[in-house]
C-alpha positions in Angstrom: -17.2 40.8 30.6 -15.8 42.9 27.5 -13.2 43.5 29.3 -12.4 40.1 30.0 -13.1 39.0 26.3 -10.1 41.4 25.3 -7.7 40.2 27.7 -8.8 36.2 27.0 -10.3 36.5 23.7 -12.3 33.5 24.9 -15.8 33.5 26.4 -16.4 31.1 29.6 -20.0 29.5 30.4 -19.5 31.7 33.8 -19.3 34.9 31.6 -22.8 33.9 29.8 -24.3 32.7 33.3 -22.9 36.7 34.7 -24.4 38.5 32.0 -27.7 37.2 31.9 -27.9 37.2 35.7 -28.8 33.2 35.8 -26.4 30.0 37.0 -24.7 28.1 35.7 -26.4 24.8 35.6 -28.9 27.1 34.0 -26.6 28.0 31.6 -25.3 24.0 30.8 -29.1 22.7 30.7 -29.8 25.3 28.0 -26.3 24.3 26.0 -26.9 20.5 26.2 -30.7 20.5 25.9 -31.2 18.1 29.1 -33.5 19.1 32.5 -35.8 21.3 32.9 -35.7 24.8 31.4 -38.2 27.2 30.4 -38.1 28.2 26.6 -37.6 31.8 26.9 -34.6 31.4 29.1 -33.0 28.8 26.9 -33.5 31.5 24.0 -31.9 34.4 25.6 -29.1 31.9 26.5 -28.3 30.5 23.1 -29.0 34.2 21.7 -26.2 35.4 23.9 -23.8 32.4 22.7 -24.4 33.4 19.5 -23.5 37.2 19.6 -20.4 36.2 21.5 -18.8 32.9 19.8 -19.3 30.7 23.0 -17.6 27.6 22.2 -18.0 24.7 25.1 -14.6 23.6 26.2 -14.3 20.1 24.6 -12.5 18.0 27.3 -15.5 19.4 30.5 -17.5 18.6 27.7 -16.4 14.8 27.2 -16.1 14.1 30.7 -19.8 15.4 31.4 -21.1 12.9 28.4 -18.8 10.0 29.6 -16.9 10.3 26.1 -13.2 11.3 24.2 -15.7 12.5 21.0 -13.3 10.8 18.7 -13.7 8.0 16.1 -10.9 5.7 15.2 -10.6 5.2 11.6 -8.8 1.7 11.0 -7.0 1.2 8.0 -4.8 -2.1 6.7 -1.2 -1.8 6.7 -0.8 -1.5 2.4 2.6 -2.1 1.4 1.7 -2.6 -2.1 -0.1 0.8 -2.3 -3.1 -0.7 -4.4 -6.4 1.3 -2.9 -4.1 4.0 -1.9 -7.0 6.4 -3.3 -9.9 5.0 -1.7 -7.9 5.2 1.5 -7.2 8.7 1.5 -10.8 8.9 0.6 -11.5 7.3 3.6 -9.5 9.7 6.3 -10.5 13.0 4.2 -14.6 11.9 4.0 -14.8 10.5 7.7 -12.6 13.4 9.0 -14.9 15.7 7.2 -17.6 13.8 8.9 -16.9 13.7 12.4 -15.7 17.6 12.4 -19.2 18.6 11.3 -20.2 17.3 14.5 -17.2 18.2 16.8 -15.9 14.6 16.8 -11.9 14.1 16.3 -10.4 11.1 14.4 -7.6 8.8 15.4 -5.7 6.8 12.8 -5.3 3.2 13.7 -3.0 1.3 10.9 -3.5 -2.6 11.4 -1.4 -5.0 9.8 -2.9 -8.5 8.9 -1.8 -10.4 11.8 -1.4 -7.6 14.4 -4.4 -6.0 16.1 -2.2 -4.6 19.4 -2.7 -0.6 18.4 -6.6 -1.2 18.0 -6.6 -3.5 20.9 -4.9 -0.8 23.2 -6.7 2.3 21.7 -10.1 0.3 23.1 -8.4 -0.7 26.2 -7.5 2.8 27.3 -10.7 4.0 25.9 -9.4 6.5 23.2 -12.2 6.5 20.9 -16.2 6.0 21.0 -16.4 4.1 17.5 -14.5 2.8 15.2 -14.6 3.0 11.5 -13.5 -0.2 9.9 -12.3 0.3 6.2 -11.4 -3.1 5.0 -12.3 -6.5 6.0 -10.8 -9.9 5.3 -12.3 -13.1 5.3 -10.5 -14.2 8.6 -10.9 -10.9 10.1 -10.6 -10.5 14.0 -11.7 -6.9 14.0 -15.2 -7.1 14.2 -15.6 -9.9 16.6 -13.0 -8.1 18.5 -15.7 -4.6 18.6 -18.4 -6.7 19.0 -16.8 -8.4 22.1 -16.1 -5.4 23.4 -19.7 -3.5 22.7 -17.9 -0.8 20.6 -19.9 1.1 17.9 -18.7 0.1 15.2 -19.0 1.0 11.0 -18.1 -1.4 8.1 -17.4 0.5 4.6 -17.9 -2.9 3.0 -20.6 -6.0 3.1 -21.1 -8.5 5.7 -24.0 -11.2 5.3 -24.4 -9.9 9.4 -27.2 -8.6 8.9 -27.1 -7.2 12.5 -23.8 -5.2 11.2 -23.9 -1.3 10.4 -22.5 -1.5 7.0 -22.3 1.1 3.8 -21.1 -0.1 0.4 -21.9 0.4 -3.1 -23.3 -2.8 -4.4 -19.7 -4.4 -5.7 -21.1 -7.5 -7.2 -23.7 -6.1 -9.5 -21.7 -3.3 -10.2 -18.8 -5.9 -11.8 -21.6 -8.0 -13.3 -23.0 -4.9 -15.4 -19.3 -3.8 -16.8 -18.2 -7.4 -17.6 -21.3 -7.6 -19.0 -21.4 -4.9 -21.1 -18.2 -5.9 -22.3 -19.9 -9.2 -23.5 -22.2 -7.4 -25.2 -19.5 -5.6 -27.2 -18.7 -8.9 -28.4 -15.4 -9.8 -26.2 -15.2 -13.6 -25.6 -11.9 -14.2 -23.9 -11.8 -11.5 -20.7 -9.0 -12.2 -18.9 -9.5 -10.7 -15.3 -6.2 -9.3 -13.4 -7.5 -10.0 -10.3 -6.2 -9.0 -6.4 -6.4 -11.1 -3.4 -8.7 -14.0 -2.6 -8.1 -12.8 1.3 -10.3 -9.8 0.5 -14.0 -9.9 0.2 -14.7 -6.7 -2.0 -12.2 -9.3 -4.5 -13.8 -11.9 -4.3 -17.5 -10.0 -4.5 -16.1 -8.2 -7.7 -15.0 -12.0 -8.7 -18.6 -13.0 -8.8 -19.9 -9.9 -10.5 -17.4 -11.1 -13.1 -18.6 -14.8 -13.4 -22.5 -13.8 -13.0 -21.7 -12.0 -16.3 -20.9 -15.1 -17.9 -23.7 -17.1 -16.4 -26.1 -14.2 -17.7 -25.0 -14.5 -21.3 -25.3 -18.2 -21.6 -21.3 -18.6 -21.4 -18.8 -20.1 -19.3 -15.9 -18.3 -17.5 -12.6 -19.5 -18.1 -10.6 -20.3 -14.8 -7.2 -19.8 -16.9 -8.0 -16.3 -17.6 -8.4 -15.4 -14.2 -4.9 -14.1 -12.6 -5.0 -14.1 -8.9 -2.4 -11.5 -6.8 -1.9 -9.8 -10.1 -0.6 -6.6 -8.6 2.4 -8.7 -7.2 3.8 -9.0 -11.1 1.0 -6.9 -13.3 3.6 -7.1 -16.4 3.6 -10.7 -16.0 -0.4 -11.4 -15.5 -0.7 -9.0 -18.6 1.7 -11.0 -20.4 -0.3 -14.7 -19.5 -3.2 -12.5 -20.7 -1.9 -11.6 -24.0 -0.6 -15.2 -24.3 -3.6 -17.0 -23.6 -5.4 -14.8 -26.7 -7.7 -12.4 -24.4 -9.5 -9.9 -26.4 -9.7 -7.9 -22.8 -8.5 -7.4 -19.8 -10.4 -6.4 -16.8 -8.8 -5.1 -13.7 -9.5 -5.7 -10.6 -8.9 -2.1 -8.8 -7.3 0.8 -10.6 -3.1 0.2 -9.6 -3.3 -3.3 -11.3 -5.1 -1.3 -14.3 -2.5 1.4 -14.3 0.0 -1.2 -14.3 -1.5 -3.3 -17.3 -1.8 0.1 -19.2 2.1 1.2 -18.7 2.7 -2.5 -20.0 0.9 -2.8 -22.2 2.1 1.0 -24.2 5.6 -0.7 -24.0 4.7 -3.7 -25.5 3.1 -1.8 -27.6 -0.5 -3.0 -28.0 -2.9 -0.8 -29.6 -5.9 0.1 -27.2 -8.9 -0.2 -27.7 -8.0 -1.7 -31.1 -5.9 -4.5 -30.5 -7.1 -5.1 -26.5 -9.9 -3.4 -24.7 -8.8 -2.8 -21.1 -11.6 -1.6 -18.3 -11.6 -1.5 -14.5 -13.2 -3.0 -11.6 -12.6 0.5 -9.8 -12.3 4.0 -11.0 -9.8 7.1 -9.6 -8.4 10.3 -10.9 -5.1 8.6 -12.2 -7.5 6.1 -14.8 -9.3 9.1 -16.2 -6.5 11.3 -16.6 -3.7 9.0 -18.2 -2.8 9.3 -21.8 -5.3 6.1 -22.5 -8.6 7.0 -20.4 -10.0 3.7 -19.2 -13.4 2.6 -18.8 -14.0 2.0 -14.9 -16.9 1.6 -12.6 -17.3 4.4 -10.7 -18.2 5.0 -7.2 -17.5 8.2 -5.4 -15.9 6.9 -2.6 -15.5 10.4 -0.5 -19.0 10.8 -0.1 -19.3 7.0 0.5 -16.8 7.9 3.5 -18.3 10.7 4.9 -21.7 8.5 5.1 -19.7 5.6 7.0 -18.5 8.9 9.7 -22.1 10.1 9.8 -23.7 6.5 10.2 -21.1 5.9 13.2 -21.5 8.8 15.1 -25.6 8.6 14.8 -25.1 4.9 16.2 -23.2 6.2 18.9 -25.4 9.0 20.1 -28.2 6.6 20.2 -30.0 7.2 17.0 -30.1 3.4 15.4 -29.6 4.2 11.7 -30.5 1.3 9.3 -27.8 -1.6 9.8 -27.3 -1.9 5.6 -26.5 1.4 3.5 -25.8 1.5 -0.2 -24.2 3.8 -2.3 -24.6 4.5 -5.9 -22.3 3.1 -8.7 -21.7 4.0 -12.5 -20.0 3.0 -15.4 -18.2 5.6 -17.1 -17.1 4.8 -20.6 -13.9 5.6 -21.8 -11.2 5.8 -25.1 -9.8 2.0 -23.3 -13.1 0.4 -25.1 -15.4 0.1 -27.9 
């Protein structure tokens, strides 16, 4: 077997099942911990995988379980680039994930209206579970999985409560910084916000209004500007118009847009206009005005959603709602 192990530099299950003198059924009970097998024997046989860096060829291996061992990842089509960092997040924390347990990941970019490369990647069975990063109110993805009996992970909320779902707990999370920002004494928050369309808006739309509702105050509709990362200059400049004493923004490219406006303009920050954010990133704490932002750490958030899949698909039934933990971390952008 050395021999063979210099000319290959690979180690076959028939080289284990020759050296220990057993078969190799033997051999593949003891590696995949199914039938019968005395304990003794399955030790010498994992002892001698260890010493030689036995690695299971991964396609015998999927065709034995009946699966490809990969996880699609599906991600919107963003042309605006707003949650470009959560994204990323997204395909570093669930690849991270699924390579921990020898799964693969496939990319699957779906644009609002067009579901064909998720609809073929099921169809020709390229993936046991999908991650789904984003949904929209009129969503067809999830019925679509569901229809189709397809584990399936939402990094987001869904009143389904039948849904495996992670998410850090947007609403309150918004409620607590607007809040706070009440507290400080700010009356007229203007909120730059994103897109009805999405939920994790309009949730962070709520936290903003439950704020209000807390204080004994009323939320003013005019200081609310929708699609804002469309034209941030010109939601900022509505803002400034309509007397706000701060601007909240929705995720961290509207903020980061409001910021570079608002140092041309100039307006002094915090002084003049306090300015925080609905979502946090590297770019917001490391800009020549820091800004206050909720924080969630959206990479380990990710690399729950992959772990949380691929426990549902092996049969383990982990709880249907998961939460992640948020923070507020304040900044030179406010008082």
């Amino acid at each position: 077997m050395s021999n063979r192990l210099r000319n290959t530099g690979r180690i076959t299950m028939d080289d284990i099942a020759s050296k220990l003198g057993l078969s190799k059924t033997t051999v593949s009970r003891a590696i995949s911990g199914k039938g019968r097998i005395c304990q003794d024997t399955r030790d010498r046989i994992l002892a001698c995988i260890r010493e030689n860096g036995y690695q299971p060829n991964q396609m015998a291996r999927a065709l034995a379980a009946s699966r490809t061992y990969n996880i699609a990842i599906v991600i919107p089509d963003e042309k605006s680039g707003g949650e470009a960092q959560f994204f990323s997040d997204c395909l570093v924390g669930i690849t991270k994930a699924a390579v921990s347990h020898d799964y693969d990941t496939v990319l699957v970019v779906v644009p609002d209206d067009d579901m064909s490369g998720l609809e073929r990647l099921v169809r020709n069975s390229k993936a046991d579970g999908v991650v789904v990063t984003r949904m929209n109110e009129q969503d067809r993805i999830i019925p679509f999985l569901k229809s189709r009996k397809l584990p399936f992970v939402l990094i987001g909320t869904n009143t389904n409560g039948d849904i495996l779902q992670i998410d850090s707990n947007q609403q309150e999370g918004c409620r607590e910084l607007t809040k706070h920002m009440l507290d400080a004494g700010c009356r007229r928050i203007a909120l730059l916000a994103g897109n009805r369309g999405h939920i994790v808006d309009m949730m962070r739309y709520e936290g903003y209004k439950a704020a209000f509702e807390e204080s004994g105050l009323h939320s003013d509709e005019h200081l609310v500007f929708w699609n804002a990362q469309q034209n941030c200059a010109a939601a900022v400049n509505a803002a400034l118009e309509a007397h706000a004493d701060c601007i909240v923004c929705m995720d961290d490219m509207i903020c980061i847009g409001a910021v570079d406006y608002l140092t041309v303009v100039p307006v002094r920050i915090p002084d003049e206009l306090q300015v925080v954010s609905f979502y946090d990133s590297a770019a917001l704490s490391s800009g020549k005005i820091p800004v206050t932002a909720l924080h969630v750490d959206s990479l380990n958030l990710c690399m729950r959603a992959g772990n949380l899949l691929i426990d549902e698909i092996e049969g383990r039934t982990p709880p249907r709602r998961n939460v992640a933990e948020y923070s507020i971390i304040y900044r030179n952008s406010s008082r």
